[in-house]
C-alpha positions as CSV (number, residue, x, y, z in Angstrom):
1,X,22.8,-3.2,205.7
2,X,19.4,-4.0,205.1
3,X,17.5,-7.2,203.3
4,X,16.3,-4.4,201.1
5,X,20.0,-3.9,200.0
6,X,20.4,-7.6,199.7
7,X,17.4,-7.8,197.4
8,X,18.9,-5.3,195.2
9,X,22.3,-7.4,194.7
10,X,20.3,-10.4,194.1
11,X,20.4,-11.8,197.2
12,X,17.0,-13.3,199.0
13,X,15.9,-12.9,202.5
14,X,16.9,-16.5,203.4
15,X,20.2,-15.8,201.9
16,X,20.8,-12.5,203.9
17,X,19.9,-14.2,207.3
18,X,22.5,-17.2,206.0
19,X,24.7,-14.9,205.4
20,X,24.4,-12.6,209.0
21,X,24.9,-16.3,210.6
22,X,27.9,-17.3,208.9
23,X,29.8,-13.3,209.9
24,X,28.1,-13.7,213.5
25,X,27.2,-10.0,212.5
26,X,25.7,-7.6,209.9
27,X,27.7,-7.3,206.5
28,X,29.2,-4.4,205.8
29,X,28.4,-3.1,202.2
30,X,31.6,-4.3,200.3
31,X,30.5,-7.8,201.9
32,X,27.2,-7.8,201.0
33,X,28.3,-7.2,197.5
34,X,30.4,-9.5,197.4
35,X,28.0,-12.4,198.8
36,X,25.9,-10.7,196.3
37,X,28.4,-11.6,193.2
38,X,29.8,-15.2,194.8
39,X,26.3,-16.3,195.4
40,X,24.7,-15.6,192.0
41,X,23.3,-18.6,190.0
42,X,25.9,-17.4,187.7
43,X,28.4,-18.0,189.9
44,X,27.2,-20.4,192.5
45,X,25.2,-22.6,190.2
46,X,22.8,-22.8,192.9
47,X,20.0,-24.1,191.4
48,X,22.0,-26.6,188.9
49,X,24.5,-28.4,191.5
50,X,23.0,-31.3,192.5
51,X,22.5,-32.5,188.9
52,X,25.8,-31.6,187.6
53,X,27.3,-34.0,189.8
54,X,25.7,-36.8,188.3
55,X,27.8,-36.3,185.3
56,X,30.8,-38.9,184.6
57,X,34.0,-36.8,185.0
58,X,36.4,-39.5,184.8
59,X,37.9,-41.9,182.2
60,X,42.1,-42.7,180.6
61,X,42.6,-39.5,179.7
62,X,41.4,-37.0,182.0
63,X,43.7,-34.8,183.5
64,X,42.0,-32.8,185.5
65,X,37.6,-32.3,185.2
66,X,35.3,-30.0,186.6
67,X,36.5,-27.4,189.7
68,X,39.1,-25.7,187.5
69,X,39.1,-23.1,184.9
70,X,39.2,-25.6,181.9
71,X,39.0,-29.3,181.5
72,X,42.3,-31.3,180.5
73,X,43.0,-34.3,178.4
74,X,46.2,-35.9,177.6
75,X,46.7,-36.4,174.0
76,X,50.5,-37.7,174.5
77,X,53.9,-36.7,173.9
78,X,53.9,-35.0,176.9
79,X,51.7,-32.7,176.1
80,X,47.0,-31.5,176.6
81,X,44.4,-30.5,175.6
82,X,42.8,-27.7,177.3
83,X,39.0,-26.6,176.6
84,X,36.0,-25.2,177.7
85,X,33.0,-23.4,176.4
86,X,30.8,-20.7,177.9
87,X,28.0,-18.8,177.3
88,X,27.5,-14.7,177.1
89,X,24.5,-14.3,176.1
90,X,22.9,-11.3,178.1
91,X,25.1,-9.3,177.6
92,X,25.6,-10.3,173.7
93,X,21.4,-9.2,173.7
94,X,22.1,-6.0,175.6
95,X,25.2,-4.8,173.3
96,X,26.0,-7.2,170.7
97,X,29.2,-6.2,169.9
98,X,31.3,-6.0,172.9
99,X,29.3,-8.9,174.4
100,X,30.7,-11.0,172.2
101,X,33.8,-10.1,172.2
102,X,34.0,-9.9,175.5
103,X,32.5,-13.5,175.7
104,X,35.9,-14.5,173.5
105,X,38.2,-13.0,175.2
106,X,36.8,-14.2,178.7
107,X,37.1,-18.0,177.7
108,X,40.7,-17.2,176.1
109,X,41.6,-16.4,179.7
110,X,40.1,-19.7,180.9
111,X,42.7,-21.4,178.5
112,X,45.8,-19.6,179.4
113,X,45.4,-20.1,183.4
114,X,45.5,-23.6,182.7
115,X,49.1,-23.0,181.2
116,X,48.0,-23.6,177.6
117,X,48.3,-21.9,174.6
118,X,44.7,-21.1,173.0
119,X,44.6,-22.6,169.4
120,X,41.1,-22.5,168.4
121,X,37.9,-20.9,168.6
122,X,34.5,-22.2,168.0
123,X,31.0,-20.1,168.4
124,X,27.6,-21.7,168.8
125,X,25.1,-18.8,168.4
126,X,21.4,-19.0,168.3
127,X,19.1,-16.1,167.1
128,X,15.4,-14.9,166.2
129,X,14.3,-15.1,162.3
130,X,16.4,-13.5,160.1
131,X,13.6,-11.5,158.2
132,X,13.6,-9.3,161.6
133,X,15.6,-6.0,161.3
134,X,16.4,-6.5,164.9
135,X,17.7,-9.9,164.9
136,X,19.8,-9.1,161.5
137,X,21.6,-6.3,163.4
138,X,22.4,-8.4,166.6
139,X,23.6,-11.3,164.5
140,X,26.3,-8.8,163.0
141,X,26.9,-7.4,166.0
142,X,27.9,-10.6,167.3
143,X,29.5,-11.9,164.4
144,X,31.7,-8.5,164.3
145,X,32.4,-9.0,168.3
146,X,33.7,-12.3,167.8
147,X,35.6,-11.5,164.7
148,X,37.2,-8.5,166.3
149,X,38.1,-10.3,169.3
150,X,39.5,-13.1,167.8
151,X,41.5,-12.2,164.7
152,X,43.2,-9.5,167.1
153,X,44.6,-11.4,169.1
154,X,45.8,-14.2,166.8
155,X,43.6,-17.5,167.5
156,X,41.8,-19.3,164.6
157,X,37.9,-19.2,164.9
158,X,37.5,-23.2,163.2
159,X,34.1,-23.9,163.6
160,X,30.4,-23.4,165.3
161,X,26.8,-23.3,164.3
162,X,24.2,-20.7,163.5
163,X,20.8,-21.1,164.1
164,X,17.8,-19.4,163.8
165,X,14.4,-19.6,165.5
166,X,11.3,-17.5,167.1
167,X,12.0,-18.8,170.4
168,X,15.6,-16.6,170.7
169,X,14.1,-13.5,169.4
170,X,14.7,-11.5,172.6
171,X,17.2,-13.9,174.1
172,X,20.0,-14.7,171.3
173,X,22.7,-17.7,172.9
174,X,26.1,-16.6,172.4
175,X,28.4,-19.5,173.7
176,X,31.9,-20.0,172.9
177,X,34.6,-22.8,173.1
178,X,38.2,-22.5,173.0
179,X,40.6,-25.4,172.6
180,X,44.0,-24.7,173.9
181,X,47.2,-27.4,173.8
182,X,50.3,-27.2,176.5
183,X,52.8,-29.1,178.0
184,X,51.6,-31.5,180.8
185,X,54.6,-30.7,182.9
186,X,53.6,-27.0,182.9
187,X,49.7,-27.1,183.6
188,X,48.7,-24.8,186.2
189,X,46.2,-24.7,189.1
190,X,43.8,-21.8,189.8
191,X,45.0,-22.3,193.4
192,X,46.6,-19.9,196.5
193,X,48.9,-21.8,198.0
194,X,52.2,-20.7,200.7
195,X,51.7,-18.6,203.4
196,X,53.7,-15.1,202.2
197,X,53.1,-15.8,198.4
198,X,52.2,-12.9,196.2
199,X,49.1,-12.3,194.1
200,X,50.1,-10.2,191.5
201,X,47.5,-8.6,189.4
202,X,48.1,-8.3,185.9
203,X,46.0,-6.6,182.7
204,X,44.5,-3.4,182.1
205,X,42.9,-1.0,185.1
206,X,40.3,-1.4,186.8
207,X,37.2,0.4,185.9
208,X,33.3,0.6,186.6
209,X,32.3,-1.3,183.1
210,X,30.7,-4.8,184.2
211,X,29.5,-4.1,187.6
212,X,26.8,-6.5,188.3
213,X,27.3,-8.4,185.4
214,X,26.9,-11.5,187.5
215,X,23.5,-10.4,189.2
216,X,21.7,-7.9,187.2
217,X,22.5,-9.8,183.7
218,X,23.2,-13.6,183.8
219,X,21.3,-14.2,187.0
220,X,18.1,-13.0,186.9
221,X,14.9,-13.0,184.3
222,X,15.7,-10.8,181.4
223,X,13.5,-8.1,180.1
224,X,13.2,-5.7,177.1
225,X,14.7,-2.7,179.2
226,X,18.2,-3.4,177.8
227,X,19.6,0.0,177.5
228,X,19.5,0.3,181.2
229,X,21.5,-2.3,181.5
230,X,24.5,-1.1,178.9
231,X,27.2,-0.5,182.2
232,X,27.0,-3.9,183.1
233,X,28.3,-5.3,180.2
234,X,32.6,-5.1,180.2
235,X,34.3,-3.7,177.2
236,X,37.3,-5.8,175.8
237,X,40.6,-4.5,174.5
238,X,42.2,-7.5,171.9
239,X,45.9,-6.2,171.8
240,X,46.2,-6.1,175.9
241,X,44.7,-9.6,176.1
242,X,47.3,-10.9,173.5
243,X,50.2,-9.7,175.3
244,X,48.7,-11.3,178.9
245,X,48.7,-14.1,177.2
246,X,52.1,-14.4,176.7
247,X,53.2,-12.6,179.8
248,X,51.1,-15.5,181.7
249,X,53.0,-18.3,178.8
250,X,56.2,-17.2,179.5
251,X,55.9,-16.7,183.6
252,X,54.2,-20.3,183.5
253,X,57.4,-21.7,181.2
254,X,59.6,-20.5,183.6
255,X,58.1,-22.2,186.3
256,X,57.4,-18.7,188.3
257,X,53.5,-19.8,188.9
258,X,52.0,-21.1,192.1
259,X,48.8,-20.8,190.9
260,X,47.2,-18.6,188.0
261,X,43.3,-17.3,187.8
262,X,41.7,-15.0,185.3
263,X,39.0,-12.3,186.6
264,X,36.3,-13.1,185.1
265,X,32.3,-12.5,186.6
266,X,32.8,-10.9,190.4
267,X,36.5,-9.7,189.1
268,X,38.8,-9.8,191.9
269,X,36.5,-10.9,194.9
270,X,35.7,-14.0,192.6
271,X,39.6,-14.8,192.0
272,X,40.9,-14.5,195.7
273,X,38.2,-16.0,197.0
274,X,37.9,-19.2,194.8
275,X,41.6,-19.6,195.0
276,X,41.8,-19.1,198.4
277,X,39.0,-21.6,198.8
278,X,40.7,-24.0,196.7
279,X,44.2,-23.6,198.5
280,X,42.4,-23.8,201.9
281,X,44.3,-20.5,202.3
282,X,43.6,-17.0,203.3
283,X,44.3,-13.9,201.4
284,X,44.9,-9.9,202.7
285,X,43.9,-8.0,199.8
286,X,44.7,-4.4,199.8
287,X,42.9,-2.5,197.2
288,X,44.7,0.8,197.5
289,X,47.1,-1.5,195.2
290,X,44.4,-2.0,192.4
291,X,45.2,-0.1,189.7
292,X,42.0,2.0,188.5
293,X,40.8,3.4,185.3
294,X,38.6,5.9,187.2
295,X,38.4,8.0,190.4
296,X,36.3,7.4,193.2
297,X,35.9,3.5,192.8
298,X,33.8,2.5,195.5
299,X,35.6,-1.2,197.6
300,X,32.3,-3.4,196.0
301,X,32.9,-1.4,192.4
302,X,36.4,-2.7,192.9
303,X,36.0,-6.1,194.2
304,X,33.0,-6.7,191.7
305,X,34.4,-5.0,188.4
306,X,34.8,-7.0,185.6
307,X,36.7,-5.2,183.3
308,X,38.4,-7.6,181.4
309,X,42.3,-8.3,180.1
310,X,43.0,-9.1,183.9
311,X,44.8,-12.1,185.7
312,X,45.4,-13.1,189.3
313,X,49.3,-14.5,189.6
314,X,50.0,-16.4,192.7
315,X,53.9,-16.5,192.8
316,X,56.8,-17.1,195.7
317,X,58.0,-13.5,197.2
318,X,61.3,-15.0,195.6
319,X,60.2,-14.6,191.8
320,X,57.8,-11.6,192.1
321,X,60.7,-9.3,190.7
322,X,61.4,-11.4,187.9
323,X,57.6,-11.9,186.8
324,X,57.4,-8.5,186.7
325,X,60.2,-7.7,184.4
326,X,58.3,-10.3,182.3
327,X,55.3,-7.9,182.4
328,X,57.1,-5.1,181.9
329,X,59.1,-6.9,179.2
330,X,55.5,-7.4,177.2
331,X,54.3,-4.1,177.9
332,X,51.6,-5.5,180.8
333,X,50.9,-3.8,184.3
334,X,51.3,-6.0,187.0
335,X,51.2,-5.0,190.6
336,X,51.3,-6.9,193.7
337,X,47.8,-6.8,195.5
338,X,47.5,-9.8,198.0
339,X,49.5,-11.7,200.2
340,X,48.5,-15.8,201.5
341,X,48.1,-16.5,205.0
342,X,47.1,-19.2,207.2
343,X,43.2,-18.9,208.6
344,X,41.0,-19.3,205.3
345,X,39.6,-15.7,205.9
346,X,39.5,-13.0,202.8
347,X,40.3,-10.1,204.7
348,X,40.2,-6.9,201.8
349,X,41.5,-3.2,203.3
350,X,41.0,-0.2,201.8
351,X,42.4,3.7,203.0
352,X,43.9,1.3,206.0
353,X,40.7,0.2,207.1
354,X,39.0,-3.3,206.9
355,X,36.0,-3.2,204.8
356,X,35.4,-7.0,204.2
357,X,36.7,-10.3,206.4
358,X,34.8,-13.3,205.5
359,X,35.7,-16.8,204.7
360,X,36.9,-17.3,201.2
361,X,34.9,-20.7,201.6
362,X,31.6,-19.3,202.4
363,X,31.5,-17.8,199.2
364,X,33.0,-19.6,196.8
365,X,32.1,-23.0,197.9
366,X,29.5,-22.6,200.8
367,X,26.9,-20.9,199.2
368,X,23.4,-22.1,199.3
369,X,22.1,-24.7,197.0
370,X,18.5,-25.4,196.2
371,X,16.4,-28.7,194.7
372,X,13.6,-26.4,192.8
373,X,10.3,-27.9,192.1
374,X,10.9,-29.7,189.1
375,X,7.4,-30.9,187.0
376,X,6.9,-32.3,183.0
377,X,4.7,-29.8,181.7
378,X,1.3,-30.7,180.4
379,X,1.3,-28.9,176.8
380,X,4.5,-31.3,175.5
381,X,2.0,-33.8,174.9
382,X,0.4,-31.4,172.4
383,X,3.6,-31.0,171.1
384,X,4.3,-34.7,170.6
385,X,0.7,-35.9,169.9
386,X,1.9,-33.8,166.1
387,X,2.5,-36.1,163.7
388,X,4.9,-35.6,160.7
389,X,3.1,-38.1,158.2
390,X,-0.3,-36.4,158.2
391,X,1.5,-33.3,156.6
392,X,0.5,-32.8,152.8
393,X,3.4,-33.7,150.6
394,X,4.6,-31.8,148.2
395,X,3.5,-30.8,144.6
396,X,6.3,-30.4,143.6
397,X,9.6,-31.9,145.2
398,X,12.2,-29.6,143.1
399,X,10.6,-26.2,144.3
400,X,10.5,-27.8,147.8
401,X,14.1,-28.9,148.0
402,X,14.8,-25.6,146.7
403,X,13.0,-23.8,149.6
404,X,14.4,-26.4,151.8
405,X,18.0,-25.4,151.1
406,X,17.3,-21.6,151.1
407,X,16.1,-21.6,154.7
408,X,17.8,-20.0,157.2
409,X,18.7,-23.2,159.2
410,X,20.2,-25.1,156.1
411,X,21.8,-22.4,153.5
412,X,25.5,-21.7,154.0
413,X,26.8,-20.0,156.6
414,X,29.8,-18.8,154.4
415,X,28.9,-15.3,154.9
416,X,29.2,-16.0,158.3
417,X,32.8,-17.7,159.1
418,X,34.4,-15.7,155.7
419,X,34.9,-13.3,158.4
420,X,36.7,-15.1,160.8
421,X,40.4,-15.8,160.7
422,X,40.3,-19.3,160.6
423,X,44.2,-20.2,159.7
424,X,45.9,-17.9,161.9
425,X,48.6,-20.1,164.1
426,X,49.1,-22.5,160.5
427,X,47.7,-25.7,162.5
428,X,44.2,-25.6,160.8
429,X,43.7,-28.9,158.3
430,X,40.0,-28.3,158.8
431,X,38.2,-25.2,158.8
432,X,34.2,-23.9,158.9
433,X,32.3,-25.8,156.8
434,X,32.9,-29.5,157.4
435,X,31.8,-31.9,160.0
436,X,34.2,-31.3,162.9
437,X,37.1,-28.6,162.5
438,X,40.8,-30.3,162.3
439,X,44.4,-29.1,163.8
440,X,47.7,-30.3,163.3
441,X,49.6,-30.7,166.9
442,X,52.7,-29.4,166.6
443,X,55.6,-31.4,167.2
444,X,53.7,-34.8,166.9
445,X,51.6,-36.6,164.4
446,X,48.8,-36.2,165.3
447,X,45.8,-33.9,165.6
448,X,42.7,-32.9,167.3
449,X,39.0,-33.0,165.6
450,X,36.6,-30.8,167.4
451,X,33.0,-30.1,167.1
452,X,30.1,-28.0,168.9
453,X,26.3,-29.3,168.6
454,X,22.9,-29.1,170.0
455,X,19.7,-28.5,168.8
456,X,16.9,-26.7,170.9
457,X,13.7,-28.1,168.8
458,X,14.6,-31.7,169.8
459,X,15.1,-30.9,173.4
460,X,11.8,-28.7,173.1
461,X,9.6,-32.2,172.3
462,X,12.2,-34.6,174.7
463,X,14.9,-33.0,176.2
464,X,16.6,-36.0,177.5
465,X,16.9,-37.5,174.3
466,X,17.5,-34.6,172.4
467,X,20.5,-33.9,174.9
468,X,21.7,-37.3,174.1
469,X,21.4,-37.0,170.3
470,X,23.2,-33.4,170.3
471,X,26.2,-35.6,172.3
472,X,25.6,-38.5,169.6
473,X,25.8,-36.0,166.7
474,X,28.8,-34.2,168.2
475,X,30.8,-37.7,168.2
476,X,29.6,-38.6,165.1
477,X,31.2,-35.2,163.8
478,X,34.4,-35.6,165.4
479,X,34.5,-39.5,164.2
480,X,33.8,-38.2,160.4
481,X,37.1,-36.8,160.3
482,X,38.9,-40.3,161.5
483,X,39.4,-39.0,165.0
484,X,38.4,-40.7,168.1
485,X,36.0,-38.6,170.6
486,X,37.5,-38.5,174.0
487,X,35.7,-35.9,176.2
488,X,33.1,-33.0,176.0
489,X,32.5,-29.8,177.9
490,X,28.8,-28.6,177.5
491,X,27.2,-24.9,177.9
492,X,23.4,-25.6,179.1
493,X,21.3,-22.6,178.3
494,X,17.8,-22.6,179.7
495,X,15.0,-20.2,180.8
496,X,13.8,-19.7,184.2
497,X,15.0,-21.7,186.9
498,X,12.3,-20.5,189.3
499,X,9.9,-22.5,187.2
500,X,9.1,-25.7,187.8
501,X,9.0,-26.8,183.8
502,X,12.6,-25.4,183.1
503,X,13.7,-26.9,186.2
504,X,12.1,-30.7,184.7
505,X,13.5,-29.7,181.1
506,X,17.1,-29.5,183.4
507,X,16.9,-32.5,184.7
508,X,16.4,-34.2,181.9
509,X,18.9,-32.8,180.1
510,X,21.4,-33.4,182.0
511,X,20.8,-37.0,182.7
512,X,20.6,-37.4,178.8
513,X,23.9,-36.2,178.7
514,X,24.9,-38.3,181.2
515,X,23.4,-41.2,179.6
516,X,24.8,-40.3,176.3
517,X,28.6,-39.9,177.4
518,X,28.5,-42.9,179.6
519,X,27.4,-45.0,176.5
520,X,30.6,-43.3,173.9
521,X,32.7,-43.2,176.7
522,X,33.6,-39.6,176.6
523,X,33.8,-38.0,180.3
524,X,32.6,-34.5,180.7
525,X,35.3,-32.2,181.8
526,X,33.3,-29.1,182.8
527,X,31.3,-26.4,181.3
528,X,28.6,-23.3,181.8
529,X,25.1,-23.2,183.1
530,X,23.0,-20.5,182.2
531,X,19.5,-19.6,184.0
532,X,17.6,-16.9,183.2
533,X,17.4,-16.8,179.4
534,X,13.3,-15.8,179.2
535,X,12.6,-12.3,177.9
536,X,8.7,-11.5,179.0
537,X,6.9,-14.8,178.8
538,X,8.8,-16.1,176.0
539,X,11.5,-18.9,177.5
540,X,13.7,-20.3,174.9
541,X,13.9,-23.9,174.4
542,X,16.1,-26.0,176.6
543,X,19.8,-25.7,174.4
544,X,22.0,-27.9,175.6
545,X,25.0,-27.3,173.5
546,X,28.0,-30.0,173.7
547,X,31.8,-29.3,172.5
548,X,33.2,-32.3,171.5
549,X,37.2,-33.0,171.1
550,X,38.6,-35.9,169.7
551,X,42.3,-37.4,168.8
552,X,43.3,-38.3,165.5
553,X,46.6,-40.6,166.1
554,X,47.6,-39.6,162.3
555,X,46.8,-36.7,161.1
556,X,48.0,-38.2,157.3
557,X,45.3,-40.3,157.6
558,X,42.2,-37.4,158.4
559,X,39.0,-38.6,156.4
């Protein structure tokens, strides 16, 4: 392989000759992909790191914080709260539809292999003007994708925002949470663990859609050529992910799992090798047992697919029969593909042949990370140096409030959410529309208030404190319903990390949500970076978007 190759999977020359050390030898090319996928900003968070871990990830009721799939509260009775939100915004730009839907369907799977049942949806989406053909057609798109996705496979979509300016014209944000609840006894790990345990994989086929998806979408500058990139964005089926779901419920209620992990970005070499890493375990995959959609799969199409509706089971060679009669029971395919064993190495065969053996550390925990130039940019003191006062007022304040409420950032949304299920499951005492979204928790008395907030003009003039207000106002919207806020999980979408301003804008952020939680006491339990969102010259504006979830202890008593 050649640092030509390498260049073309994303990789630099730094990271090829890091890469040649760590083997003692040249990759081979299912290797190099797979370095490729595993060492993507997406996937890596290379360039975000070293401030994430400034962030307070501990406080009374955290369960478990960043590392896993999903952050964990306790909210009592035995039972958690499971949540996360995530962003899938390149692909939402490049086919609106099925990137959304997609983007629901991945953070569903996030949920359930924490052992939780999903209960609710939110979608913070951010677009160009309205009064553009082009942006009216990818805001239905994405409304349609998430709509789809959602209402199929049975979870209430309770809340989100909408929001509309210039800035997102060629790069719409597309994050979603999902709130899941489950018994504390039954949480799950996304861990390999016992030499001679079985990874079963479980979901649909494998196929070609999503290759790359890490690397040629979420982790490098975007541009207007989007039809070229159509193949890399996955195509979601609702009705197999519903029955995963309860295949992976009702293997996890039986106490069957050792460790559970969906396939998300990098498919299957992203699974084995991060729980691998995590079980300080190594793995022989063998992908003549991958079940494929097409003929001809390549090893790095198979290792790097991402089609979706798929699962990664660690179980005890004792209860791999019975698993899969649960699979077969709920109509699922599930086939063993991987075996633990001692050594830490990810060793993947294919036609009896060894075509990757690497350390499952290297790339999911070993990858490089980098302090980029960071520097305040000179124009936000033009920006700042406006001020609001000098601004004519009004002739006439009744026309003006009237234009004021018709504007795209302040009329109803109605339109909007009327197209979401948003009572499926019966829990729902607060839907779209109010200050923070409401559910009853089954079995108790008491419910959760959640909420999702940011706002990318505030960060644009100050993004620390606007990082810090969009945490404030996210509190303030789970307090409003009488509910306490106990933690937040946060999707930070920014332009180009290769540029010193976005890397400043970054920095800020994230210390102002640091600030922020510190101050209300609410621990962040994980979340999504994405890089990269900069079509052309146009970046976005730094949109730091926070999911709030609170307790309410009496759900009679919900404001």
């Amino acid at each position: 392989m050649t640092v030509a190759q390498a260049a073309a999977l994303g990789l630099t020359e730094e990271e090829y000759q890091r890469i040649v050390e760590t083997l003692r030898r040249e990759p081979t090319a299912a290797e190099l992909a797979m370095y490729g996928a595993m060492w993507s900003e997406h996937c890596s968070y290379k360039s975000s790191k070293i401030y994430l871990k400034t962030l307070p990830t501990e406080g009374p009721r955290i369960v478990m914080g960043p590392g896993e799939s999903a952050g964990i509260i306790d909210i009592g009775d035995g039972l958690v709260a499971v949540f996360k939100l995530e962003s899938h915004n390149h692909p939402s730009f490049v086919e609106p539809v099925q990137g959304a839907a997609t983007g629901v369907g991945g953070i569903v799977r996030d949920i359930i292999s924490a052992g939780a049942r999903p209960v609710a949806l939110l979608d913070p989406l951010r677009f160009g003007m309205p009064d553009e053909w082009a942006q009216r057609h990818l805001l239905g798109g994405v409304v349609a994708g998430i709509s789809q996705y959602g209402n199929s496979i049975g979870i209430p979509t309770v809340g989100g925002e909408v929001k509309f300016d210039p800035c997102y014209r060629g790069n719409p944000l597309v994050n979603v949470m999902c709130v899941g609840i489950g018994e504390a006894a039954h949480v799950q790990r996304a861990r390999a663990e016992g030499t001679g345990n079985v990874a079963l994989l479980m979901g649909s086929k494998t196929g070609r859609d999503g290759i790359g998806g890490v690397s040629v979408l979420a982790s490098r500058p975007f541009d207007a050529e989007a039809e070229a990139k159509r193949p890399s964005v996955q195509v979601g089926d609702p009705f197999t992910e519903k029955v995963v779901i309860e295949a992976c419920l009702e293997i996890a209620r039986r106490g069957l799992l050792v460790g559970l992990q969906d396939l998300g970005g990098a498919g299957l070499c992203c699974a084995t090798s991060e729980t691998a890493s995590r079980g300080m375990v190594g793995l022989d995959l063998n992908l003549d047992a991958v079940p494929l959609r097409e003929a001809g799969m390549e090893p790095f199409e198979i290792l790097t697919s991402e089609s979706q509706e798929r699962m990664l089971a660690i179980v005890r060679p004792d209860d791999v029969e019975q698993a899969l009669e649960i699979c077969r029971t709920w109509g699922v395919l599930a086939t063993p593909v991987a075996r633990v064993k001692d050594g830490g190495n990810l060793t993947v065969t294919f036609h009896g042949e060894v075509v990757a053996d690497v350390p499952a550390r290297s790339l999911a925990d070993e990858g490089p990370t980098y302090h980029r130039p960071a520097a305040r940019p000179d124009w936000i003191d033009g920006l700042r140096a406006s001020d609001p006062l000098s601004l004519d007022a009004p002739k006439d304040l009744g026309e003006a409030l009237l234009e004021l409420l018709g504007s795209p950032n302040v009329c109803s949304k109605r339109w909007v959410y009327q197209q979401y299920d948003s009572i499926v499951q019966h829990n729902t005492l607060e839907g779209p529309g109010g200050d923070a979204a409401v559910l009853r928790i089954e079995g108790t008395p008491r419910a959760l208030a959640i909420s999702t907030d940011g706002n990318g003009r505030w960060c644009q003039l100050d993004p620390r404190l606007g990082a810090q207000l969009a945490v404030a106002e996210a509190a303030r919207n789970v307090a409003c319903t009488g509910a306490r806020p106990v933690a937040i999980t946060n999707c930070l979408n920014f332009g180009n990390p290769e540029h010193p301003d976005v890397m400043w804008q970054f920095a800020e952020a994230v210390a102002g949500i640091g600030e922020a939680c510190r101050a209300l006491g609410t621990p962040v339990t994980g979340g999504n970076v994405s890089f990269y969102n900069q079509t052309g010259e146009t970046q976005i504006h730094p949109t730091p978007v926070i999911g709030m979830v609170g307790v309410l202890e009496d759900a009679s008593k919900r404001l």
